[in-house]
DRENDRENVEX-92936 format. One record per residue (C-alpha): x negated, y, z; residue in three letters. Coordinates in Angstrom, 1 decimal. Each point is the difference from the previous one (the first is absolute). Last residue first. Layout:
N
       xx       yy       zz    aa
        X        Y        Z   ala
...
This chain:
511
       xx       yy       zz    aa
   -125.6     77.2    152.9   unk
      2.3      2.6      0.8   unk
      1.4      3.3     -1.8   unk
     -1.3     -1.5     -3.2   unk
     -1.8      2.8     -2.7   unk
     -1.3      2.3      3.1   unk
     -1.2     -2.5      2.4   unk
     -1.6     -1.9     -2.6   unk
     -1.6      3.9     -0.7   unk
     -0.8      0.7      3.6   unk
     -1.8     -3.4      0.2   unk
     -2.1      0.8     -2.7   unk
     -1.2      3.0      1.5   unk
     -0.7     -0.9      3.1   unk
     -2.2     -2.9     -1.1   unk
     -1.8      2.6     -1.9   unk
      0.1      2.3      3.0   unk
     -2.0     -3.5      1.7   unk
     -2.4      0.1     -2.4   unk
     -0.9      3.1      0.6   unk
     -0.7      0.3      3.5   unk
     -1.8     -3.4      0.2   unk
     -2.3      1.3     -3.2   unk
     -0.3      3.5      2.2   unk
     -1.1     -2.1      2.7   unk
     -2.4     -1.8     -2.2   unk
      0.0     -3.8     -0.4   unk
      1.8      0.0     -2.8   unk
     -2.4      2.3     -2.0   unk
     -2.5     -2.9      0.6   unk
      2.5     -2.6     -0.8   unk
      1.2      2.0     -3.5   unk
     -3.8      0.9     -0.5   unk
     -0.8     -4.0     -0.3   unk
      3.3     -1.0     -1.4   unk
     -0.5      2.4     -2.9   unk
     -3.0     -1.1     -0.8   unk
      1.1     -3.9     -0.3   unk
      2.7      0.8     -2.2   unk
     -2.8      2.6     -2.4   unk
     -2.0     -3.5      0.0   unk
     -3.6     -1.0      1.5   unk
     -0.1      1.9      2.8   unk
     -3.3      1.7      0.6   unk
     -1.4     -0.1     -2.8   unk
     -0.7      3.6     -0.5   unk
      1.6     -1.1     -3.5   unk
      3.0     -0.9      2.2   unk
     -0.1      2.7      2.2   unk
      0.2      2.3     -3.7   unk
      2.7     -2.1     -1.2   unk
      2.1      1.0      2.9   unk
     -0.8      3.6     -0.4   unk
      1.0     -0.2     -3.5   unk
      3.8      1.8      0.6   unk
     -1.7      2.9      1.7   unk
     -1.2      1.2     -3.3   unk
     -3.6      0.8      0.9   unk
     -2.0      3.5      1.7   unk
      0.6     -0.4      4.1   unk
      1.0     -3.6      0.3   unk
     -2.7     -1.2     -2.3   unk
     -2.8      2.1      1.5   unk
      1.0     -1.7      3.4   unk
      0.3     -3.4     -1.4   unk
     -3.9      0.6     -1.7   unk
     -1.2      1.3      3.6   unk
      1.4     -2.4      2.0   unk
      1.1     -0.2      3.7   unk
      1.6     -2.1      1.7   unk
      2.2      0.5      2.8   unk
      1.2      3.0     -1.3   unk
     -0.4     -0.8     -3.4   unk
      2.7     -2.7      0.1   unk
      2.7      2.8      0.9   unk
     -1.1      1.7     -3.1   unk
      1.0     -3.0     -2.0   unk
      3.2     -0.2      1.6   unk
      0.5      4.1      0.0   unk
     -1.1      0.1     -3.6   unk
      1.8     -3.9     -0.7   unk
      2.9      1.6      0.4   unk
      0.5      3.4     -1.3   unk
     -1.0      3.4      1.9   unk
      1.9      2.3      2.2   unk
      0.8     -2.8      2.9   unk
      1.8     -2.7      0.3   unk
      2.6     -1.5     -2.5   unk
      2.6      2.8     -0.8   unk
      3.7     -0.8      0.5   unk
      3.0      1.0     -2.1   unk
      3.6     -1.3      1.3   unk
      0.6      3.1      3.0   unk
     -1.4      2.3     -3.1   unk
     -2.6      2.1      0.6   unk
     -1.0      2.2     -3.3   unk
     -2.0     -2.0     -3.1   unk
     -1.1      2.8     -2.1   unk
     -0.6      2.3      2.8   unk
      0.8      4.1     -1.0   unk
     -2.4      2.6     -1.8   unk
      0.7     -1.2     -3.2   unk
     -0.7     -3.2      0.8   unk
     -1.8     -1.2      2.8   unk
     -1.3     -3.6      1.6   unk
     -0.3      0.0      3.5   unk
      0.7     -3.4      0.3   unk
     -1.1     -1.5     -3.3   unk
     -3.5     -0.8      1.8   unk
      1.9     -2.2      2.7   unk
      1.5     -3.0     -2.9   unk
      3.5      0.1     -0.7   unk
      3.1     -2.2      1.9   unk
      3.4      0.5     -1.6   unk
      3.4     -1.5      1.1   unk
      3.1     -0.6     -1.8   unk
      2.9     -2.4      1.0   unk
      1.7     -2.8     -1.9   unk
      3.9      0.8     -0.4   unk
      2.4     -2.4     -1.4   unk
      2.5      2.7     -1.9   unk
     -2.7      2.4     -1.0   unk
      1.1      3.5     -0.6   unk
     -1.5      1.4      3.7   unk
     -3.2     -1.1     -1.1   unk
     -0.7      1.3     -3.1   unk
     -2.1      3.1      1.3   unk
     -2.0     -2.2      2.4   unk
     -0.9     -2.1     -2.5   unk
     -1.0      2.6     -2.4   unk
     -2.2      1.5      2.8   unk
     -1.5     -2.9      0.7   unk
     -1.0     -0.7     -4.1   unk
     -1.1      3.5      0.1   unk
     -2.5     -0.5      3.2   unk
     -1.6     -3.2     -0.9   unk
     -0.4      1.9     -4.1   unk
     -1.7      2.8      2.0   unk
     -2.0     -1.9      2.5   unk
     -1.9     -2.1     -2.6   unk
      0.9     -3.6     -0.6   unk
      3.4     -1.6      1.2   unk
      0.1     -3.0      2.3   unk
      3.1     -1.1      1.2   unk
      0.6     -1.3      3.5   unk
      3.6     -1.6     -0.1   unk
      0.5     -0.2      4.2   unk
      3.0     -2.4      1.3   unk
     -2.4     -3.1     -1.4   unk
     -2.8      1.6      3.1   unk
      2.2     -0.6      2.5   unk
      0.7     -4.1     -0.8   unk
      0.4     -0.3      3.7   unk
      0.0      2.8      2.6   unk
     -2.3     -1.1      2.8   unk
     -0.8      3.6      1.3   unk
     -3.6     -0.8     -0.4   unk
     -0.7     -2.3     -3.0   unk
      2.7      2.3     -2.1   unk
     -1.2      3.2      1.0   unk
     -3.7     -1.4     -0.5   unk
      0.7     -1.2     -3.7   unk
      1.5      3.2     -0.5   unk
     -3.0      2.4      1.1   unk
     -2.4     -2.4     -2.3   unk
      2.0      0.3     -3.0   unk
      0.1      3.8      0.4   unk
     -4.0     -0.4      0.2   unk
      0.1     -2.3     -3.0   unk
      2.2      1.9     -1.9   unk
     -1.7      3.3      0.3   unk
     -3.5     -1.6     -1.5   unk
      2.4     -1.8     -2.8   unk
      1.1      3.2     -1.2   unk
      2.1      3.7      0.2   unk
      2.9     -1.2      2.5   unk
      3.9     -0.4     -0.6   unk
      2.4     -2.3      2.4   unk
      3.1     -0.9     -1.0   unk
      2.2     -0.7      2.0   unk
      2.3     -3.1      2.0   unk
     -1.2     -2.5     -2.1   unk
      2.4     -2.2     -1.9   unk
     -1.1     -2.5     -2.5   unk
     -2.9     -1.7      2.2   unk
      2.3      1.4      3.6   unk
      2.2     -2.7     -0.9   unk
      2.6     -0.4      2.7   unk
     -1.9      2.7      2.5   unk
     -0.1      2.4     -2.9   unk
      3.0     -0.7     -0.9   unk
      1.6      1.5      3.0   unk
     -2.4      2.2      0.8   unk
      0.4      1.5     -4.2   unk
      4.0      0.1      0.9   unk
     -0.7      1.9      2.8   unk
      0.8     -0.6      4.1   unk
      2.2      0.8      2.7   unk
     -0.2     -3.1      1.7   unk
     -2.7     -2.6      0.5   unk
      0.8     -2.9      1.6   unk
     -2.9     -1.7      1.2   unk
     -0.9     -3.8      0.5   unk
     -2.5     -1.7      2.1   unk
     -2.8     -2.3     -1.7   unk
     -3.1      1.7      1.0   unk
     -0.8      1.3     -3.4   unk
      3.8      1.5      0.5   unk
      2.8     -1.3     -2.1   unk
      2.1      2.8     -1.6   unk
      3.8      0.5     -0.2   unk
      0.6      2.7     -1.5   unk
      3.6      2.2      0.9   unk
      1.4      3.0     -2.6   unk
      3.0      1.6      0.3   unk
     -2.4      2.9      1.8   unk
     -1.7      0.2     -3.6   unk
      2.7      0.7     -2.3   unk
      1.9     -2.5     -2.1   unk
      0.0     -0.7     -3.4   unk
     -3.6      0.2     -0.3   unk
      0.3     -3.6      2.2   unk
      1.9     -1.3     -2.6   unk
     -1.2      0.5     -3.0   unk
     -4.1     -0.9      1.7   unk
      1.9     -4.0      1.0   unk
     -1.1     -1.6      2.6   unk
      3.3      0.1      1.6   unk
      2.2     -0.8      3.2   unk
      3.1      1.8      0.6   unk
      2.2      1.5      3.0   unk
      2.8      1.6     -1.0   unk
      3.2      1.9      2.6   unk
      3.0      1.0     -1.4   unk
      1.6      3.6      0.0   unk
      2.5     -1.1     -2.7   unk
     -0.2      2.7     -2.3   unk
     -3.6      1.2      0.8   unk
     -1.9     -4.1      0.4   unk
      2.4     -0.6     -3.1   unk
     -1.5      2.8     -2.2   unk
     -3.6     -0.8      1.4   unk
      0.0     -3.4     -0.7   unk
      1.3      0.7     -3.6   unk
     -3.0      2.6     -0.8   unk
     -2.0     -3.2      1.4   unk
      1.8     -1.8     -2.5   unk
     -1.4      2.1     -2.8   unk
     -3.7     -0.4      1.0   unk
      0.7     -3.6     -0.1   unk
      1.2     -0.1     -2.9   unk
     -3.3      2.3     -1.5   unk
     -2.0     -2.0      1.5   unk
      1.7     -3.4     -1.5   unk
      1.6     -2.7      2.7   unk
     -0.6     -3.3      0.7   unk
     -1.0      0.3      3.5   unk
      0.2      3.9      1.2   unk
      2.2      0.2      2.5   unk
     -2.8     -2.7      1.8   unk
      2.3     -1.2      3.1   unk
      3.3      2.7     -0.1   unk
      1.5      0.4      3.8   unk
      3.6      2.6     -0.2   unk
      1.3      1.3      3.4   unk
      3.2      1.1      0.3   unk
      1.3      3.5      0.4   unk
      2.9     -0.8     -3.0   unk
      0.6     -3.6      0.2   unk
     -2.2     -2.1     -2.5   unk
      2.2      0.0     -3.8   unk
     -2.6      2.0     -1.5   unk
     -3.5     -1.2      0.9   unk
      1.7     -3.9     -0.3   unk
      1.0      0.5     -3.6   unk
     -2.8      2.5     -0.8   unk
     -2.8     -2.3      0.8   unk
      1.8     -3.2     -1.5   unk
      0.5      2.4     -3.4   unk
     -3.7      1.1     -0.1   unk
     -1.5     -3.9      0.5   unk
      2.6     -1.3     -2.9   unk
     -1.3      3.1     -2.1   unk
     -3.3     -0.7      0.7   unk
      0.1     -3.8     -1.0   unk
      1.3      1.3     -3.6   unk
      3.5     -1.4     -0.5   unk
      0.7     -3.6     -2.3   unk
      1.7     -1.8      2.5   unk
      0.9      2.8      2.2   unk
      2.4      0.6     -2.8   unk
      0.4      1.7     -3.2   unk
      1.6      2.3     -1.8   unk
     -2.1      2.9     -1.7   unk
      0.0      4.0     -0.3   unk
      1.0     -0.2      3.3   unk
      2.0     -2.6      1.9   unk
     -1.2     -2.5      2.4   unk
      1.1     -3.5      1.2   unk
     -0.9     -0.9      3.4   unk
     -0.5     -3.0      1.7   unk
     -0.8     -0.7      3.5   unk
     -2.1     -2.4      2.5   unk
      0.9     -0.6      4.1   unk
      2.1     -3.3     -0.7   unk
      1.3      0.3     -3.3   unk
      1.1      3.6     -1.8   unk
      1.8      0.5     -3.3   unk
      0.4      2.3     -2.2   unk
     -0.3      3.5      1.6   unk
      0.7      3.4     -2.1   unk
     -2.0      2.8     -1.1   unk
      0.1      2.7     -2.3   unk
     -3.0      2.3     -1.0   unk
     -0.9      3.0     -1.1   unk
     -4.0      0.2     -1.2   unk
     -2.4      1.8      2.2   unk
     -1.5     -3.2      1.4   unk
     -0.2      2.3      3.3   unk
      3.4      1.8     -0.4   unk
      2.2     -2.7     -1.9   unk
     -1.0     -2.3      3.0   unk
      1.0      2.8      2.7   unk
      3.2      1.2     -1.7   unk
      0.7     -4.2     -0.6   unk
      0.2     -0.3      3.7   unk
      1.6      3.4      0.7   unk
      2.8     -1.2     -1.9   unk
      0.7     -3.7      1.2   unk
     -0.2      1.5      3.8   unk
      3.2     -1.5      1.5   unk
      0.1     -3.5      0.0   unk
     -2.9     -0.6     -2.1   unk
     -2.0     -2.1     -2.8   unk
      4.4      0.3     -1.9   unk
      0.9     -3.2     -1.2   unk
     -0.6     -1.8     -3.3   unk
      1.2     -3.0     -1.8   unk
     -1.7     -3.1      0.0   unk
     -0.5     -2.1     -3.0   unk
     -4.2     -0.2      0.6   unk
     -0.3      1.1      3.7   unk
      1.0     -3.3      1.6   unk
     -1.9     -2.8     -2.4   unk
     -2.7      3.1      1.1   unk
      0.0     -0.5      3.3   unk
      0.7     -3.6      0.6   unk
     -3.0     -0.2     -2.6   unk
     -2.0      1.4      3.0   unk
     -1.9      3.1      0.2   unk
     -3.6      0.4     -1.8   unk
      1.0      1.5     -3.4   unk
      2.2      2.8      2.4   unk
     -3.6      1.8      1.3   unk
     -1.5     -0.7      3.4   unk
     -0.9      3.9      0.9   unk
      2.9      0.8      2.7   unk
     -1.5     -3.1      2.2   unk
     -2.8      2.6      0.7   unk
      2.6      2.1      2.8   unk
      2.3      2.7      0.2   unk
      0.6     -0.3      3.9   unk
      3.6      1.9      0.4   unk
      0.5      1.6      3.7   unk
      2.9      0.9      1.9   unk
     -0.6      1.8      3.1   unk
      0.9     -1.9      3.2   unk
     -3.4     -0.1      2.2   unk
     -0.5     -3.4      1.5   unk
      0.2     -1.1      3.3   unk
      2.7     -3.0      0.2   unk
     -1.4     -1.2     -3.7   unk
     -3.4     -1.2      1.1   unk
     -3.3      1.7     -1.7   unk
      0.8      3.0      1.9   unk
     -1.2     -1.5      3.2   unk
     -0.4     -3.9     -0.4   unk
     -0.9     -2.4     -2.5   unk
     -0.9     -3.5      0.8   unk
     -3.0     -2.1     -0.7   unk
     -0.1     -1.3      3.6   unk
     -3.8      0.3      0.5   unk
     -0.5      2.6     -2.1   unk
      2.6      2.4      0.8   unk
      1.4      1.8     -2.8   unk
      0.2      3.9      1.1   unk
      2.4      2.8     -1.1   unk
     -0.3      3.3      1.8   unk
      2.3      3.2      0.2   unk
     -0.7      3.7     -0.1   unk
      3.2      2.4      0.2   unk
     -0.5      4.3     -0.8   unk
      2.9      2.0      1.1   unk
      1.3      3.0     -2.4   unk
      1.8     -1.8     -2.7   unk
     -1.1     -3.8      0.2   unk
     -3.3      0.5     -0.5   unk
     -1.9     -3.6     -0.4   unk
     -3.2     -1.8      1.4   unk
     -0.9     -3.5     -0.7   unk
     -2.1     -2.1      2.3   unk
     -2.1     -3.6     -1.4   unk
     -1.5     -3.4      2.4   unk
     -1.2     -3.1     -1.5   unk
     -0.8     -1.5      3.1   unk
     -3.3     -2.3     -1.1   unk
     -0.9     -3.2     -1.4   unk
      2.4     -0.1     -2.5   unk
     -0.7     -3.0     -2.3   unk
      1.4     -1.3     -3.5   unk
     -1.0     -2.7     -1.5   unk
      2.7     -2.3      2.0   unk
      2.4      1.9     -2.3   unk
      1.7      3.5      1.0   unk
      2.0      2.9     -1.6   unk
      0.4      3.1      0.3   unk
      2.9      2.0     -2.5   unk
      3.2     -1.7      1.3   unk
     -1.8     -0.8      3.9   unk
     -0.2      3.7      0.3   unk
      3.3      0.6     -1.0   unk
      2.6      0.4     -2.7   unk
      4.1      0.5     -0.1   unk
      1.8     -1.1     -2.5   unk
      0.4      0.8     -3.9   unk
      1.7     -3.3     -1.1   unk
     -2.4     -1.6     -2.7   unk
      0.5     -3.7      1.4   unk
     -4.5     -1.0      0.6   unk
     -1.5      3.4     -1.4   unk
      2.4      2.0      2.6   unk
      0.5      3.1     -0.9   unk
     -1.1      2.9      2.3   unk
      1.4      1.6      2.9   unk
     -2.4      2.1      2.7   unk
      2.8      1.8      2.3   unk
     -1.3     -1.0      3.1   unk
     -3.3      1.6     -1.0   unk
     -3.1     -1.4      1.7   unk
     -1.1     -2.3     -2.9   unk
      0.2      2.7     -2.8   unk
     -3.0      1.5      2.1   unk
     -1.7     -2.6      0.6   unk
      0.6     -1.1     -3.1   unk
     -1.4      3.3     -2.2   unk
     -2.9      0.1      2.5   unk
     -1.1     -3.5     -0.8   unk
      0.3      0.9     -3.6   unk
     -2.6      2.7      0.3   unk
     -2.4     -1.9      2.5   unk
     -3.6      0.8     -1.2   unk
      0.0     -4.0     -2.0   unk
     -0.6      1.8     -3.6   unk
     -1.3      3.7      0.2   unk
      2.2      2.7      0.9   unk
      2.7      2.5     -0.6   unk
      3.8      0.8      1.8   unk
      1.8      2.3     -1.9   unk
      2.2      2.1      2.7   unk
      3.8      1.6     -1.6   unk
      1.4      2.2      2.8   unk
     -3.3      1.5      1.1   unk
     -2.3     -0.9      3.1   unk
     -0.3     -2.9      0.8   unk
     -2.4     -1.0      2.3   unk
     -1.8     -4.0      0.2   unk
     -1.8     -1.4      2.8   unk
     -2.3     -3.0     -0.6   unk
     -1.6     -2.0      2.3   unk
     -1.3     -3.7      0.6   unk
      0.9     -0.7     -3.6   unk
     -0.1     -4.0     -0.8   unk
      3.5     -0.7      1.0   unk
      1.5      2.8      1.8   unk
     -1.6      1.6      3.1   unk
      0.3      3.4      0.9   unk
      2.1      1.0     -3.4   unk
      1.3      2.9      0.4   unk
      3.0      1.8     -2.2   unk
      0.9      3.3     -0.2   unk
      2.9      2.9     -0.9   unk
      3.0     -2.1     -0.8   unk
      2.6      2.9     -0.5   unk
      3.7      0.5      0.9   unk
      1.7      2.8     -0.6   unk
     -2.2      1.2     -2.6   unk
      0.4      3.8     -1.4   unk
      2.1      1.5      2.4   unk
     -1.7     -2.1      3.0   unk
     -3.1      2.4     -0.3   unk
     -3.4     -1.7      0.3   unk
      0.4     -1.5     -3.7   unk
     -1.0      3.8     -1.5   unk
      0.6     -0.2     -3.6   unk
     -2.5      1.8     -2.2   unk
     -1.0     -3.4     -2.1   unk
      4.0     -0.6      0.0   unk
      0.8      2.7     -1.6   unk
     -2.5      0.9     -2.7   unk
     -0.4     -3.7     -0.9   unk
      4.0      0.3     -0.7   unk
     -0.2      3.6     -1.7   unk
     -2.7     -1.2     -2.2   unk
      1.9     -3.1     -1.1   unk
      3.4      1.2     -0.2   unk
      2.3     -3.0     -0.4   unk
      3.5      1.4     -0.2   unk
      2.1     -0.1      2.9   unk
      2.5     -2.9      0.0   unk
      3.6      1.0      0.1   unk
      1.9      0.1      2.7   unk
C-alpha cells in the first residue's frame, strides 16, 4: 500500500485530538511510570497522556533514567551490541553499570502502568541493594512484551571518529540498500525535513557503527555528511523500521539538529506515530520542540526547594522554559504605570514565592514598567491583541494605579474590568493612599496640604524635605509598613497575591 502523504496539519490535527482511552486508537499504551525510590530521587511519578510525550527538565531531574527504566522492562528491548554489532537483546545490567565508586545504599524500587486494550496492568522493577540484583520487571521472566527501540546519544559520534577498520571498509565498497523493506519511506522522510530528494544506500558497517553514501544534488559519504544529517538518518532508520504499535525512546531529539529540522521531524514523528500507531516518549530542552507538541504531551521535571521532584503535566511551552531559564523566558508580561507600582507588585511576588516555596517565582514574571496609564494600558492591549499569532507565547497582564479606576470616556470607563487588568488599592495613586496612610498616625500639616493640592508623584520628596526619611526609597518603606499594617493593607495585599496567582495559573495550567 502505498505510503500516505505527509500532511503536517492534518497529522498534528489527528493525533493531538486522539483519544488514547479507547483501544481503537492504541491497543496497547504505557500510561505511567513511578519512581518510589531510584537512585537519588526518593519520588517521582510520571503520566502520559498523549501518543507522542516530550519529557523536559533541568540537568540530573531523572529524564534519562526514565527512558531506561522504561526500555529496561521490555522483553523486546534489542539494540546493537557496541562490543560484536549483532542487534541483541539489552538489560539493565547493558545500560547500568558499576565500579567500586559506585554505591546503592537503598532499594531502588520503580512501577509501570500499561492499557492493554480494555484492562489496565501495573508492574514493579526493583534492584536490591544488598544483593545488587534486579527483580520485578527489571528481570526478563516478568516483563511486558512490546517491542521497543531506545534512540540513544551514541547516534551523534560523527564518521571522522570511527575506526580505520571502518573506513579501509567503506572506501571501495559497493552499496546496499539502509533497509530491508522501508528504503522508500526512509529517503521520503529525509527528502521531507532537509527538503531536498535524496538517495541512500549503506557502505559499510563494523561492530555497532554504519556508513552511508548519500545522493542529492551531491555524492558523498558519511565521511564528508553534515553531523545532522548522519543524526536525522539514524533517527529515521530505527523510527521506521520498529514494529508497527511499538514503542519508540529518543534521549535529546534535538542534539545536533537545526530548529527548523527539528521542527520538520516532528511533522515526521507525527506521520509515523498515525501510520504505524507507535508509541514516542522523548526528552528535550529544546523551545522547536516542545511548541511542536501540545501541552498535555508535555511532562517537567522540577526539583523542589526541599529537594523532592515534581512532574508537572499539562503544561505551556513559556512553563516549560520558564522553569529551564525562566531569565529569557518568563511566563508573561506584566504592565504597570511606574517604579511606585513596581515595588508594591514586587513586594506581593517576593512573598508568593517566600511563602508557598516556589523557587525562582519571580524569573516566571517580566514586570515592565511603562509611564502614564495610557501608554501602560495601549502597550497591554497590543499584547493581548497579538497573542493568539505568536508561536512561543508569553502572556499579558496589566496592573494600573487606583485613581484610573473609575476613569470615563465618553460617558463609558476608559479601562473596563478585564479578568488580566488589576487596580492597586483604592481610588487614588500610590504614594496618596501610602502617604495618607502615614498621616494617620502622624499627623502634619505641610504633608497634609501636599497630599490635598500637589502632584501626587512629589509626596515622597515632600517627607523627605519634612525630613523625615531621608530618601524617596526610605519614604516609601515607612508608609508602605504603616499601610501594611492595616486591615485593609492585609486585605489588599493579599487580592494582589490573588491576582498574580490567577494569572501563572492562567498562562501554565500547573506550576
Amino acid at each position: 500500500m502505498a505510503l500516505r502523504k505527509i500532511n503536517p496539519n492534518s497529522d498534528h490535527g489527528y493525533i493531538d485530538g486522539m483519544n488514547i482511552s479507547l483501544p481503537q486508537n492504541f491497543t496497547n499504551f504505557l500510561t505511567d511510570i513511578r519512581l518510589f525510590p531510584f537512585r537519588h530521587i526518593d519520588e517521582l511519578y510520571m503520566e502520559f497522556q498523549h501518543p507522542i510525550s516530550v519529557i523536559s527538565g533541568t540537568n540530573r531531574s531523572g529524564k534519562s533514567t526514565i527512558l531506561m527504566a522504561i526500555a529496561c522492562s521490555h522483553l523486546n528491548f534489542e539494540k546493537r551490541n557496541v562490543q560484536n554489532g549483532k542487534l541483541e537483546r539489552h538489560t539493565w545490567s547493558s545500560l547500568m553499570h558499576f565500579t567500586d565508586h559506585d554505591t546503592q545504599s537503598r532499594d531502588w524500587t520503580y512501577f509501570i502502568s500499561y492499557r492493554w486494550g480494555t484492562t489496565t496492568e501495573t508492574k514493579r522493577g526493583q534492584r536490591k541493594a544488598a544483593t545488587n540484583k534486579w527483580n520485578g520487571i527489571g528481570k526478563k521472566e516478568s516483563q511486558f512484551s512490546r517491542q521497543v527501540v531506545f534512540i540513544d546519544l551514541d547516534r551523534v559520534m560523527p564518521a571522522r571518529n570511527f575506526s580505520r577498520t571502518l573506513f579501509h571498509r567503506a572506501r571501495r565498497a559497493t552499496t546496499s540498500g539502509i533497509s530491508a523493506l522501508n528504503v522508500v519511506r526512509i529517503e521520503k522522510y529525509m527528502s521531507y525535513i532537509l527538503e531536498e530528494n535524496f538517495s541512500i544506500h549503506k557502505l559499510a558497517n563494523y561492530i555497532d557503527k554504519d556508513i552511508f553514501s548519500y545522493n542529492n544534488s551531491n555524492e558523498y559519504s558519511s565521511y564528508n555528511a553534515a553531523t545532522g544529517e548522519e543524526v536525522l538518518l539514524k533517527i529515521i532508520i530505527d523510527l521506521v523500521d520498529a514494529q508497527s504499535n511499538s514503542l519508540i525512546l529518543i534521549d535529546e531529539i534535538e542534539i545536533g539538529l537545526h530548529p527548523k529540522i527539528q521542527r520538520r521531524l516532528m511533522d515526521v514523528l507525527y506521520h509515523v506515530c498515525r501510520t504505524d500507531k507507535k508509541q514516542l516518549i522523548l526528552t528535550s530542552h529544546s523551545p522547536s520542540i516542545l511548541s511542536s507538541v501540545p501541552n498535555n504531551a508535555r511532562n517537567f521535571i522540577q526539583k523542589l526547594p526541599n529537594g523532592s521532584y515534581q512532574s508537572l503535566t499539562n503544561i505551556s511551552v513559556n512553563a516549560c522554559l520558564s522553569k529551564m531559564d525562566s531569565k529569557a523566558y518568563p511566563l508573561f508580561d506584566l504592565y504597570c504605570e511606574d517604579t511606585e507600582a513596581k515595588k508594591i507588585i514586587s513586594k506581593a511576588i517576593s512573598n508568593i514565592q517566600r511563602n508557598q516555596n516556589i523557587s525562582n517565582f519571580s524569573d516566571l514574571i517580566n514586570l515592565i514598567v511603562v509611564g502614564d496609564a495610557e501608554k501602560t494600558y495601549n502597550y497591554y492591549t497590543a499584547h493581548k491583541n497579538t497573542y493568539p499569532n505568536k508561536r512561543i507565547k508569553t502572556g499579558y497582564a496589566c496592573i494600573l494605579d487606583g485613581d484610573q479606576r473609575a476613569t470615563t470616556s465618553g460617558g463609558a470607563l476608559t479601562y473596563p474590568p478585564e479578568d488580566t487588568l488589576h487596580f492597586i488599592y483604592s481610588n487614588h495613586s500610590p504614594e496618596r493612599f501610602l502617604v495618607q496612610a502615614y498621616l494617620n498616625q502622624n499627623p502634619n500639616t505641610t504633608l497634609e496640604y501636599h497630599v490635598q493640592n500637589s502632584n501626587v508623584h512629589s509626596l515622597f520628596t515632600k517627607m523627605v524635605e519634612e525630613s523625615v526619611c531621608i530618601s524617596r526609597e526610605e519614604a516609601f518603606e515607612v508608609c508602605w509598613a504603616i499601610f501594611f499594617a492595616t486591615p485593609d493593607g492585609q486585605a489588599y495585599f493579599q487580592t494582589l497575591q490573588d491576582f498574580i496567582l490567577e494569572m501563572v495559573e492562567k498562562y501554565s495550567t500547573e506550576l
